[in-house]
ZANUVEX-46689 format. One line per 8 residues: number of its first residue (from 1); for each residue x, y, z of C-alpha. Coordinates in pm, 1 decimal, padded with zeros to 6 digits. Each point is the difference from the previous one (the first is absolute). Example, Ala and Ser with C-alpha at 12.3 -4.5 7.8 and 13.67 -1.06 7.14 Angstrom:
2
1) 01230.0,-00450.0,00780.0  00137.0,00344.0,-00066.0
! end
This chain:
503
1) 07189.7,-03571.8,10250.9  -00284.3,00229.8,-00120.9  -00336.5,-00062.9,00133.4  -00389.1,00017.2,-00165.2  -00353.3,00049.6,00210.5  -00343.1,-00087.9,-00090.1  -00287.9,-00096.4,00222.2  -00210.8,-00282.0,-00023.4
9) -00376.2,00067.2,00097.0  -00264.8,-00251.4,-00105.7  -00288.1,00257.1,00023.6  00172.4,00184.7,-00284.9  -00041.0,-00212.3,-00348.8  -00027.9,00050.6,-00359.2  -00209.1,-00270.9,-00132.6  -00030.1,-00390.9,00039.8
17) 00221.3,-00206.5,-00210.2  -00163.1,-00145.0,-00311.8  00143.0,-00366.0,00007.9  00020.9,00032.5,-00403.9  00267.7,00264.0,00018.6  00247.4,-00325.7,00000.9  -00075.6,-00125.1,-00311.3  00225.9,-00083.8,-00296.5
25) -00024.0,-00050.7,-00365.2  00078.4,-00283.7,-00260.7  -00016.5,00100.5,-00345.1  00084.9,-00222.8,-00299.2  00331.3,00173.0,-00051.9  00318.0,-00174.0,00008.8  00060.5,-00286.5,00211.4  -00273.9,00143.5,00258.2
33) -00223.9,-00290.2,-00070.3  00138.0,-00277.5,-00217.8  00336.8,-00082.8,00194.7  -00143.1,00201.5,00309.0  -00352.9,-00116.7,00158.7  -00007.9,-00285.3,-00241.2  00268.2,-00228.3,-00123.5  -00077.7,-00373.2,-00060.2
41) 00195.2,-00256.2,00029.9  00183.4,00202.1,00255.2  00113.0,-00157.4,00323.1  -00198.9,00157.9,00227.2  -00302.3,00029.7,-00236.2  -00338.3,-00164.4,00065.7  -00192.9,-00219.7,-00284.0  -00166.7,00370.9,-00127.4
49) 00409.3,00107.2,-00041.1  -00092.0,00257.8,00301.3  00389.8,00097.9,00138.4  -00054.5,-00141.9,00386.6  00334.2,00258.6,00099.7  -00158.2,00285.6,-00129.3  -00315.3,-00023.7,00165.0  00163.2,-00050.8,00277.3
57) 00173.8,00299.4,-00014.1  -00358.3,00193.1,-00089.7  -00202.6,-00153.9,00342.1  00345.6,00120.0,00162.2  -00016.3,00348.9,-00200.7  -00355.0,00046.8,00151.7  -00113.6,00127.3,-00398.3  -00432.2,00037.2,00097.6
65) -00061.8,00062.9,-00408.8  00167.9,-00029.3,-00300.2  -00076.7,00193.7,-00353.9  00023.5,-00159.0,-00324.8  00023.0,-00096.0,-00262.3  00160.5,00382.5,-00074.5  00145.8,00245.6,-00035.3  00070.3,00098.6,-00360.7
73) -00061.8,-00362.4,-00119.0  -00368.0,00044.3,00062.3  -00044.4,00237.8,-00256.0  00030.0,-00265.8,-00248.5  -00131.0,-00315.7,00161.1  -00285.9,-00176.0,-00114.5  -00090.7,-00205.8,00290.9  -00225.2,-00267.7,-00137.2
81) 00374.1,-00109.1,-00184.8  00063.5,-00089.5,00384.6  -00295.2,-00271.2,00099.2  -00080.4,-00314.4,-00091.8  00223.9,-00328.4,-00053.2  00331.3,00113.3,-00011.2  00103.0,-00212.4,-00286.9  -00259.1,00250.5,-00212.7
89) 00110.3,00289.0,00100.5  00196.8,00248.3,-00224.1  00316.5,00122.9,-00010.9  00017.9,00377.3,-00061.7  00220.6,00320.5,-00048.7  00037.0,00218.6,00298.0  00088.3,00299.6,-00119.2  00038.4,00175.1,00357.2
97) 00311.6,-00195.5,00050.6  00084.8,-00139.7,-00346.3  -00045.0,-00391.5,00136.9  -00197.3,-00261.6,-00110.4  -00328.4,-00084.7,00234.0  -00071.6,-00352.7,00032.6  -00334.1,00065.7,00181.8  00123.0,-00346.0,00237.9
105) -00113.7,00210.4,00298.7  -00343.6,00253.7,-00036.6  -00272.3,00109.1,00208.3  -00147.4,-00372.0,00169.0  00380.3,-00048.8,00016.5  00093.3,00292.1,00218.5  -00325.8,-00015.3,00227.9  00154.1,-00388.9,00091.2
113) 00306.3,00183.5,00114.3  -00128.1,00298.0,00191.0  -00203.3,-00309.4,00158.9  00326.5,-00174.1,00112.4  00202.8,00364.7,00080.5  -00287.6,00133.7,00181.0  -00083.4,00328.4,-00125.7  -00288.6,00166.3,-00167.9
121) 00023.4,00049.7,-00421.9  -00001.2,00342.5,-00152.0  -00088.2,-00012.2,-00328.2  00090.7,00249.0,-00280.4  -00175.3,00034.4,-00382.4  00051.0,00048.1,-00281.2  -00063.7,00361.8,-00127.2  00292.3,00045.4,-00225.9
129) -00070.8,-00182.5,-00277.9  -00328.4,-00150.7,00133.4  -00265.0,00161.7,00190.1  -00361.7,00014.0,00187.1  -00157.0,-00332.6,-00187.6  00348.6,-00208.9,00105.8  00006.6,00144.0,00316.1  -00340.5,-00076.1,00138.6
137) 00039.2,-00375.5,-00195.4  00344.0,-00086.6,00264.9  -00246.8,00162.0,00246.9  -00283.7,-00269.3,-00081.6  00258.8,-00259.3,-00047.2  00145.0,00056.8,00392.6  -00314.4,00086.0,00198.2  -00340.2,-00069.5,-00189.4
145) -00274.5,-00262.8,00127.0  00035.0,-00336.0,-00271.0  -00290.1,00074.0,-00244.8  00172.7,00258.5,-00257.8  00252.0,-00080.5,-00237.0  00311.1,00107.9,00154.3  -00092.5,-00139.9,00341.2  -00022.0,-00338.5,-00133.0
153) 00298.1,-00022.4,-00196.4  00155.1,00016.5,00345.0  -00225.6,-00228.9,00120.8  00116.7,-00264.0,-00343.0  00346.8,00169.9,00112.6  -00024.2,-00208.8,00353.0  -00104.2,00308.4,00227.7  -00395.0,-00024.3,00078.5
161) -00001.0,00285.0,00305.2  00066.1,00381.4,-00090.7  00365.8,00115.5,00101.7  -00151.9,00318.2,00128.2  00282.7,00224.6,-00143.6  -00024.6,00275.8,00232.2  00258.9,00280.3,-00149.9  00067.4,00109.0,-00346.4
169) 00217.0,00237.2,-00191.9  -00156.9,00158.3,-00340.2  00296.4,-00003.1,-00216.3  00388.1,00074.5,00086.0  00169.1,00341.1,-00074.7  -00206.0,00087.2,-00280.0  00168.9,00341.4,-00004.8  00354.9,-00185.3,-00082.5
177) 00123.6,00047.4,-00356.9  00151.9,-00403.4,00083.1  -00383.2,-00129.0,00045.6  -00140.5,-00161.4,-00269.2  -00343.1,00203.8,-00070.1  00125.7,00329.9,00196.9  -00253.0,00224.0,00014.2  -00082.2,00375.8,00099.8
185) -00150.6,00063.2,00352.2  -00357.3,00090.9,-00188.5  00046.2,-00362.7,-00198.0  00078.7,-00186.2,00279.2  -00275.7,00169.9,00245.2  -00240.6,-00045.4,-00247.1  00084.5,-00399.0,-00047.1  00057.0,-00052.4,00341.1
193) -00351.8,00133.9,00128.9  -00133.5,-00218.4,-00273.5  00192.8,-00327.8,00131.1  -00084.8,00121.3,00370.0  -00358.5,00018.5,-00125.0  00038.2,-00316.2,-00147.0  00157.5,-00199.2,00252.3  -00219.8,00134.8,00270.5
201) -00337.4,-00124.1,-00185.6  00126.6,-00358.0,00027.6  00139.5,00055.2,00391.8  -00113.6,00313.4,00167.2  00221.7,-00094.8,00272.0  00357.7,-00031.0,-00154.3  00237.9,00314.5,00085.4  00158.1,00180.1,-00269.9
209) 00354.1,00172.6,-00025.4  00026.9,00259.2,-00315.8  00382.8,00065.6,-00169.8  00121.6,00309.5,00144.6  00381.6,00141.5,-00181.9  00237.1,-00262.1,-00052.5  00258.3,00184.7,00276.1  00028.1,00352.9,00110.7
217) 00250.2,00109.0,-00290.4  -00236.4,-00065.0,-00271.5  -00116.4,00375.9,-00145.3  -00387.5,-00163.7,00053.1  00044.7,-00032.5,00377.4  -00231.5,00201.5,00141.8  -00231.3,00123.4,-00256.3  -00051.5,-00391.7,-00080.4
225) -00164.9,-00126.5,00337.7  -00183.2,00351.7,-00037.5  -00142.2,-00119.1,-00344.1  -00044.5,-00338.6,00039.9  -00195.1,00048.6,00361.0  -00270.8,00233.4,-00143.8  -00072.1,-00212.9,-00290.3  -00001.6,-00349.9,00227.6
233) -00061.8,00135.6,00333.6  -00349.5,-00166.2,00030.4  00269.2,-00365.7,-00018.4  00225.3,00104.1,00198.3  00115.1,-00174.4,00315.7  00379.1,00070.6,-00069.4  00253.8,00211.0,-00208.8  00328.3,-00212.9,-00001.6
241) 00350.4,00143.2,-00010.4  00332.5,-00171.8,-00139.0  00322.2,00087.1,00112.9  00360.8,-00151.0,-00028.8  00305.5,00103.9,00163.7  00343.4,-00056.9,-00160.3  00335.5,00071.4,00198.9  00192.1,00127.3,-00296.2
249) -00248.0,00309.1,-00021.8  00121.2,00159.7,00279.5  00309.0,00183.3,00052.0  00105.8,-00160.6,00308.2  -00124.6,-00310.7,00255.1  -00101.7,00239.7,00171.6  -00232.1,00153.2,-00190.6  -00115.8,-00338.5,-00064.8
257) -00107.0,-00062.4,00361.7  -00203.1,00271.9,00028.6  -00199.9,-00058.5,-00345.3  -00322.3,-00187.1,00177.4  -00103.4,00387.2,00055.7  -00038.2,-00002.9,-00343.7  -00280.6,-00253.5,00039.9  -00170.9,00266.6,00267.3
265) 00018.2,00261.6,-00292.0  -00199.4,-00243.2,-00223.9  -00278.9,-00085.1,00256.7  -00046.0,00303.8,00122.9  -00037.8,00159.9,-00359.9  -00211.7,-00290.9,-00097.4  -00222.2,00030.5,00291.6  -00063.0,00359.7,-00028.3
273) -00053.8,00002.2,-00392.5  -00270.5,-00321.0,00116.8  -00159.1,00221.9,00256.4  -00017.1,00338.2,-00216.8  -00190.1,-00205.1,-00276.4  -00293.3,-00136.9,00303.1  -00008.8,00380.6,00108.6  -00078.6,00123.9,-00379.6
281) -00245.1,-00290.4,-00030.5  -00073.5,00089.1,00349.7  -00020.9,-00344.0,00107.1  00072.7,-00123.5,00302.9  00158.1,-00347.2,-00115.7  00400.2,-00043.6,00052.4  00190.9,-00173.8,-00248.8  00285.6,-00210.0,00169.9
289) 00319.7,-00080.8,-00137.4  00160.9,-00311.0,-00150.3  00344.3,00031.5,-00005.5  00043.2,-00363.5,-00201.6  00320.5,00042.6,-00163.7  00327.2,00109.3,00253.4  00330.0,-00055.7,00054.9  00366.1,00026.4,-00079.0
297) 00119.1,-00088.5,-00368.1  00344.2,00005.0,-00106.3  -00069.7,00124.0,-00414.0  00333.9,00170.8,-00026.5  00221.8,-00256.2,00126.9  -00230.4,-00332.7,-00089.3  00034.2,00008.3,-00401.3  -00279.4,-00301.9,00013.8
305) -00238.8,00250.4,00197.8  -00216.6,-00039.4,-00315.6  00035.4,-00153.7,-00343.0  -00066.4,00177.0,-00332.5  00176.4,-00185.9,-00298.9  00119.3,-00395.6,-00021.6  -00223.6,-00272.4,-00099.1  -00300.7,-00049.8,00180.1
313) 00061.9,-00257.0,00309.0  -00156.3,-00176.0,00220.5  00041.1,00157.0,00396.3  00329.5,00211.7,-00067.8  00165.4,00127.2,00307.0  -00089.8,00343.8,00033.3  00058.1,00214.7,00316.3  00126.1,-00219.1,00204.4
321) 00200.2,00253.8,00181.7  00198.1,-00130.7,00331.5  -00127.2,00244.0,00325.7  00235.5,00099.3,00238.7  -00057.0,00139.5,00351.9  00020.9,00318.3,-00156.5  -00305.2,-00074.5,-00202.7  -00174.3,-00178.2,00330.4
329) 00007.1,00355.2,00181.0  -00144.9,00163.7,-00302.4  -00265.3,-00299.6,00017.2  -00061.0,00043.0,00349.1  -00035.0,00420.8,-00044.3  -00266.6,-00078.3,-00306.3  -00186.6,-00259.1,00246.7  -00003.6,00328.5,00266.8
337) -00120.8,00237.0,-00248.8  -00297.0,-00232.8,-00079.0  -00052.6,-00070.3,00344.0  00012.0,00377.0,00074.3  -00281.6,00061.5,-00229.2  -00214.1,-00301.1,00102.1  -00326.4,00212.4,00029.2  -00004.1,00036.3,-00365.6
345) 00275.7,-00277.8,-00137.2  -00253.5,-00314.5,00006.0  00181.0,-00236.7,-00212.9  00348.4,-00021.5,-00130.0  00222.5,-00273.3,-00200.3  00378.1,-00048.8,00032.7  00070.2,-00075.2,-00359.4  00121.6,-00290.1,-00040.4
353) -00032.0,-00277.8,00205.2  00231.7,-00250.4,-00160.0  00362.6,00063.3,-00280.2  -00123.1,00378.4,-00107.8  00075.3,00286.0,00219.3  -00048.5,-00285.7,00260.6  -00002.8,-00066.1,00386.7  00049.8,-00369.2,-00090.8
361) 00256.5,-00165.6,-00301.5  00019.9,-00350.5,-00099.1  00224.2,-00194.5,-00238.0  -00173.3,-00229.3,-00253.6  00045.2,-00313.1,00140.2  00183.1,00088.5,00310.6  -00044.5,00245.7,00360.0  -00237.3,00261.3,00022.9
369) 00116.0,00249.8,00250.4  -00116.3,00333.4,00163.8  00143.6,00340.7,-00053.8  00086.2,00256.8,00251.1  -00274.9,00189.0,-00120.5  -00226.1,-00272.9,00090.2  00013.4,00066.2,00399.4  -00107.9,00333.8,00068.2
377) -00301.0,-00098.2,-00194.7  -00070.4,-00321.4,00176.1  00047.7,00169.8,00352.5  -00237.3,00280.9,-00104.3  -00269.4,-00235.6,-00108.3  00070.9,-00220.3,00319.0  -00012.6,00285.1,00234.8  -00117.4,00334.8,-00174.5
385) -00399.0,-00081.0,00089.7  -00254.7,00170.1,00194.9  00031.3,00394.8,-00005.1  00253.0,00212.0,-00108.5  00088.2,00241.5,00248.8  00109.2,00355.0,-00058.5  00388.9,00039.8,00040.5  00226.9,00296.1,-00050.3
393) 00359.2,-00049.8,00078.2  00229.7,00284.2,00092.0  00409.9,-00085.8,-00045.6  00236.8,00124.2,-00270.9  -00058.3,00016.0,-00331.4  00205.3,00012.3,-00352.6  -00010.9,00125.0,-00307.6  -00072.9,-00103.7,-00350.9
401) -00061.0,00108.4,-00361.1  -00335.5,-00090.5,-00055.4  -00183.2,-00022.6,00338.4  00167.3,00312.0,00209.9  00086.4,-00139.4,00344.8  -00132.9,-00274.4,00148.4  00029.5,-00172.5,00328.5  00233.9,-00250.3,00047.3
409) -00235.1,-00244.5,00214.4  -00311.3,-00088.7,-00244.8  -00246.6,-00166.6,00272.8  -00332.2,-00066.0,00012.9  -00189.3,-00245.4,00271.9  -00326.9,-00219.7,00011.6  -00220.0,-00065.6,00258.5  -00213.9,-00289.4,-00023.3
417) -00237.6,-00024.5,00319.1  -00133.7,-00369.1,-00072.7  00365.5,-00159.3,00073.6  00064.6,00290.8,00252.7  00341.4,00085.6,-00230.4  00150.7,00331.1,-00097.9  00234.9,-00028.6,-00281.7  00268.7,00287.0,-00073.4
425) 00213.4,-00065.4,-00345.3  00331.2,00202.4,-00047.6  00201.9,00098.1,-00220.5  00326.4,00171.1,00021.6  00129.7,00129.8,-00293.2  00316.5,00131.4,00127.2  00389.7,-00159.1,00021.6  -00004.2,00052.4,00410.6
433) -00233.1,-00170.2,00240.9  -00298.6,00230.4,00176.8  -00121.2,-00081.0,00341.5  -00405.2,-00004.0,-00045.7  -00188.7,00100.8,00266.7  -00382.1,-00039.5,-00054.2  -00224.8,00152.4,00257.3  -00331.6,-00237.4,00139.6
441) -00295.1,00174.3,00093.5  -00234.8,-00225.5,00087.0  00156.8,-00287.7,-00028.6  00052.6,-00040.1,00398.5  00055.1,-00449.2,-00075.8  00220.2,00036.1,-00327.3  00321.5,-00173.5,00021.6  00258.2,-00115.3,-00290.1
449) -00094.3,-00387.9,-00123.4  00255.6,00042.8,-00328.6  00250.3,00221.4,-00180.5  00046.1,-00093.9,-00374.3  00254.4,00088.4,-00142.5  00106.6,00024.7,-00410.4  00348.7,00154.9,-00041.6  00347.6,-00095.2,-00155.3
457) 00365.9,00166.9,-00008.3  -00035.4,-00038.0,-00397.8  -00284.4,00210.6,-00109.8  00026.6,-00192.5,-00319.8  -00050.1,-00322.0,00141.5  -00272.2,-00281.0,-00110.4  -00123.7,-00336.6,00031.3  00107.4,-00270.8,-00294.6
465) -00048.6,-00344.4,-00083.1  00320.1,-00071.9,00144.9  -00068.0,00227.0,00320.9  -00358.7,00050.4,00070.1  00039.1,00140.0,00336.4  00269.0,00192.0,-00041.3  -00257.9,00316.6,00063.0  -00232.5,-00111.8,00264.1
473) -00184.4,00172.1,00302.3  00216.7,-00046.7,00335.2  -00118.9,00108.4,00353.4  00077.1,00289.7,00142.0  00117.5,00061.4,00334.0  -00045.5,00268.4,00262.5  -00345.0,00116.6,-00115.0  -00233.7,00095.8,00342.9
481) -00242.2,00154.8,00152.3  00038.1,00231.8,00299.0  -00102.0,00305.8,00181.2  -00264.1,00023.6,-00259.3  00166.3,-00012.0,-00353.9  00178.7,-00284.8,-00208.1  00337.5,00025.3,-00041.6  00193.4,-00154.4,-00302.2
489) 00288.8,00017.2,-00181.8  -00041.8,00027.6,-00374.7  00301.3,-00136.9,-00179.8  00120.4,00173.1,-00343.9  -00141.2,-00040.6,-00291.6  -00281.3,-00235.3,00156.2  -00358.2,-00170.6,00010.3  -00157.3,-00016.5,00318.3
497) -00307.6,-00165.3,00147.8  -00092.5,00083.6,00351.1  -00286.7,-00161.4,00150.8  -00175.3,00060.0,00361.9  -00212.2,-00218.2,00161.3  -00229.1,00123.8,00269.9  -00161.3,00225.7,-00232.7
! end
């Protein structure tokens, strides 16, 4: 059995976590909302046709925000089509995803539901085919005092206190060729400042996340978030980033495993384009990142990943891909890399929550169950709090095509003082186990209170409605600490959560 070393040293951190790093997203795409979050008549649906089993499933996820309403299909949404009596209000064309919109659930509708799933809204406008006057009217409609127009019509609308929308996206991957109104970098800075401006004059304390490049393969990346900060910089709070991983881009599984790094590449470019645009303004602000779009997508092997001819329907399936444990590593090494750059990676959204790309899938009418790719996310949002400390791990290493060699054990550990816990997640990415041995320095009281452990013989394993725990977490065995270092045993091909107490 090969071995790996790191040391464990809470005096040695990289930032504190940002609680908002484990949000998700719920777009109007597919069945994401209508057959996902809402669904009435359903079984397990309350009298508002909220789906009981799938907010179940998001409490047990730990999601702290959620982004909506998109995603491409914000670039053509005319929100005011989405409040009001829904007997009056229209159906419409969305030309994102070639479906129909009924408008049953819009913007009082989702703040009910973030109200019953406990986590914080992140709004995104229009700046596609809409701009600066819509943007700052949604903003006037969610968080102004009653007394101006669009404050009382959700007041009439049943909602007399402001929501006190906190977080909000200007626009979504305006540099796409697929986005309805895409736009240069000097178009979109320019509209963007003005809808920052905007927005800002009717709640100077709101937080504002600017479009970076759709994904790092776009021929804009780079040179976009370079544009785009100069012209909005005096808005800026956040650039976001988008990325998607799909396993039939890489040559091998391998290769697959160690594609999170790719995710470093992107933050680390991001962050030092951000910071070379404060040091020609010579400011001394830093923008943060939003990572709010991430995670694996099967495209080439799901031929409902999108939907581009047909008539226009109501919630088609699209993208609901099935994860395997496969794609739960890869979740788990994307959930390090954001960890890993937690002094600079503020907020972040698994997209989606619910049927596209998802953590969770339902059947109309029947189960809603959780994927594999569901636990490393709801173990790092359980346990991944406090500080992140500094970790380098020395053990053997492989090689691949795109990344050069990398190690075999991905780790990276937590420390959060106030529950006196250090956290250490694992991954091996290898077909042999690797006894871990992680050295404590001060850590004199730190024993082992749980090994976690996500793994399977079939890498292409996954949960269904007929087996929904057919990939769950199981306890490990052996983990312990003594003469100064925890000692584990890191299956193949597997998860792990290690948590101390005594920290």
């Amino acid at each position: 059995m090969s071995g790996a070393r790191l040391t464990l040293d809470p005096a040695f951190t990289v930032g504190a976590v940002d609680p908002r790093v484990y949000g998700s997203f719920v777009e109007h795409m597919g069945r994401a909302v209508y057959g996902g979050i809402y669904e009435p008549g359903h079984a397990e649906a309350d009298e508002d046709g909220w789906r009981g089993d799938v907010l179940g499933h998001v409490r047990e996820m730990g999601v702290t925000i959620v982004r909506y309403p998109g995603g491409n299909f914000v670039s053509g949404y005319d929100w005011e089509d989405g409040i009001g009596p829904r007997a009056e209000r229209p159906a419409k064309l969305d030309l994102a995803w070639r479906s129909l919109e009924s408008n049953a659930v819009g913007t009082d509708d989702f703040m009910r539901w973030a109200a019953l799933a406990g986590v914080e809204p992140m709004f995104a406008v229009n700046l596609g085919t809409r701009g600066p006057d819509a943007a700052r009217a949604l903003l006037e409609y969610c968080n102004g005092d009653p007394g101006s127009y669009w404050a009382d019509r959700r007041v009439a609308n049943g909602v007399r206190e402001p929501y006190g929308v906190k977080l909000w996206c200007l626009g979504n991957e305006m540099d796409g060729p697929w986005q309805m109104g895409q736009k240069t970098p000097a178009e979109y800075g320019r509209i963007a400042a003005e809808a920052g401006k905007l927005m800002r004059l009717v709640d100077p304390d709101i937080e504002l996340v600017l479009c970076g490049s759709s994904n790092i393969h776009m021929p804009t990346f780079g040179t976009w978030e370079d544009t785009v900060l100069d012209l909005a910089w005096d808005v800026a709070d956040y650039i976001s980033l988008h990325s998607y991983w799909d396993p039939d881009e890489f040559a091998a599984r391998a290769d697959y495993l160690a594609s999170p790094h790719r995710a470093d590449r992107m933050i680390e470019a991001v962050v030092a384009t951000a910071d070379a645009v404060a040091a020609r303004k010579r400011s001394r602000k830093k923008v943060m990142l939003s990572y709010d779009e991430w995670n694996v997508w099967h495209q080439l092997r799901n031929p409902h990943h999108t939907r581009t001819d047909g008539p226009f329907a109501e919630a088609p399936p699209l993208g609901e891909d099935d994860h395997t444990v496969t794609d739960a590593l890869v979740v788990g090494g994307l959930l390090l890399s954001l960890l890993r750059h937690c002094d600079r990676v503020k907020v972040a959204c698994q997209a989606q929550l619910v049927n596209v790309i998802p953590f969770i899938r339902t059947l109309d009418g029947g189960p809603a169950w959780r994927q594999p790719s569901f636990y490393p996310f709801a173990h790092a949002a359980r346990y991944g709090r406090g500080e992140v400390l500094r970790v380098h791990v020395d053990g053997p290493t492989y090689a691949t095509e795109e990344e050069g060699d990398v190690p075999v054990i991905d780790a990276l550990a937590t420390h959060d003082a106030e529950s006196g816990t250090v956290t250490l997640f694992a991954i091996n990415r290898g077909a042999e186990s690797v006894a871990l041995e992680a050295v404590l320095r001060e850590l004199p009281q730190a024993a082992v209170a749980e090994h976690l452990v996500l793994a399977d013989d079939d890498l292409d394993a996954g949960n269904t409605p007929e087996a929904p725990d057919r990939v769950v977490p199981r306890a490990g065995s052996g983990a312990r600490v003594e003469d100064g270092a925890l000692r584990a045993e890191l299956a193949p091909y597997s998860w792990n959560v290690l948590r101390l107490s005594g920290a």
